[in-house]
C-alpha positions in Angstrom: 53.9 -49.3 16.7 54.9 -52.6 16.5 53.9 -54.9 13.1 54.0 -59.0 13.9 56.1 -61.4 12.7 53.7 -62.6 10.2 52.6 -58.9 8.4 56.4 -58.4 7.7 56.4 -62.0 6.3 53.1 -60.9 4.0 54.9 -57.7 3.3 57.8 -59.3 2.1 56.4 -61.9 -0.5 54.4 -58.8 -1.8 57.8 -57.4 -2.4 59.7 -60.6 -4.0 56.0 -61.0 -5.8 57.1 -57.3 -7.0 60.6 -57.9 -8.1 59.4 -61.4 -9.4 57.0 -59.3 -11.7 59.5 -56.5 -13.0 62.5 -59.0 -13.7 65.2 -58.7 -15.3 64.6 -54.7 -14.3 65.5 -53.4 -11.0 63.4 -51.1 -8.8 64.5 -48.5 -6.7 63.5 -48.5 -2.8 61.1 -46.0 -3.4 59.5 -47.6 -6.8 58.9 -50.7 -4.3 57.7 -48.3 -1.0 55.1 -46.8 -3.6 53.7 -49.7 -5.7 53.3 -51.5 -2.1 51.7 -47.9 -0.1 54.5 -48.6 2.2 56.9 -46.2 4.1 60.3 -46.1 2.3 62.3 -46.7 5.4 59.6 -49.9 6.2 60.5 -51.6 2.6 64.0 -50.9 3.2 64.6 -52.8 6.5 62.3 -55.2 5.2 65.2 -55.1 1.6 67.9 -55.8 4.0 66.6 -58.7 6.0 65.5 -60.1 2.6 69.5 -59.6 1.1 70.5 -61.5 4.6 68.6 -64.4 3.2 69.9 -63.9 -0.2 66.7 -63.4 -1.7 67.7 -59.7 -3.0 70.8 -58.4 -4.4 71.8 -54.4 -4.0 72.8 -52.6 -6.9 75.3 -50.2 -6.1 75.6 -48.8 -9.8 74.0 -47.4 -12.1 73.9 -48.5 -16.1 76.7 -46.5 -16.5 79.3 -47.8 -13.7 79.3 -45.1 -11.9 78.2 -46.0 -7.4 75.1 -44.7 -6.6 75.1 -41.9 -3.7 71.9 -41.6 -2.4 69.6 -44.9 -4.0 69.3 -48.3 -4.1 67.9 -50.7 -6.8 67.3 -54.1 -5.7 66.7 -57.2 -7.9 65.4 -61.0 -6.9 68.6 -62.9 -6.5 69.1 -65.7 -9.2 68.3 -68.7 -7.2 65.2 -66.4 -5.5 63.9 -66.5 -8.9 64.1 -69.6 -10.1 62.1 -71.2 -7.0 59.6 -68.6 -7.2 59.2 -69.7 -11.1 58.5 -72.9 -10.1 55.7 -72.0 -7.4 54.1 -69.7 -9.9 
């Protein structure tokens, strides 16, 4: 099944509307897949395109420094947020 350009685009301000509302906090891949009723592997290519444009940033570790195996935790980029602050 194929989704069109402009559903992934929709799907993809829900998610930066997502981060935008949890910030400074990060969500985990799944957190994002469940608040949005998405499929996990969906949000994530969706995450991934999103870090091309630099809108996301991956965190790799957790509070305590250690690299994450199995999960990601994403978080609006800096310069993400601050134009979405300015349209909100």
């Amino acid at each position: 099944m194929k989704i069109s350009n402009n559903k992934v685009e929709k799907i993809s301000e829900q998610i930066l509307s997502l981060l935008y509302s949890k910030s400074p906090n990060s969500l985990f891949t799944s957190d994002i897949a469940r608040e949005l009723a998405r499929d996990e592997e969906f949000v994530k290519k969706i995450l991934y395109d999103l870090r091309k444009n630099k809108l996301v940033v991956l965190i790799t570790k957790n509070p305590k420094g250690k690299d994450y195996l199995r999960r990601q935790r994403w978080v609006m980029s800096d310069s993400a947020y601050k134009i979405y602050k300015t349209y909100q």
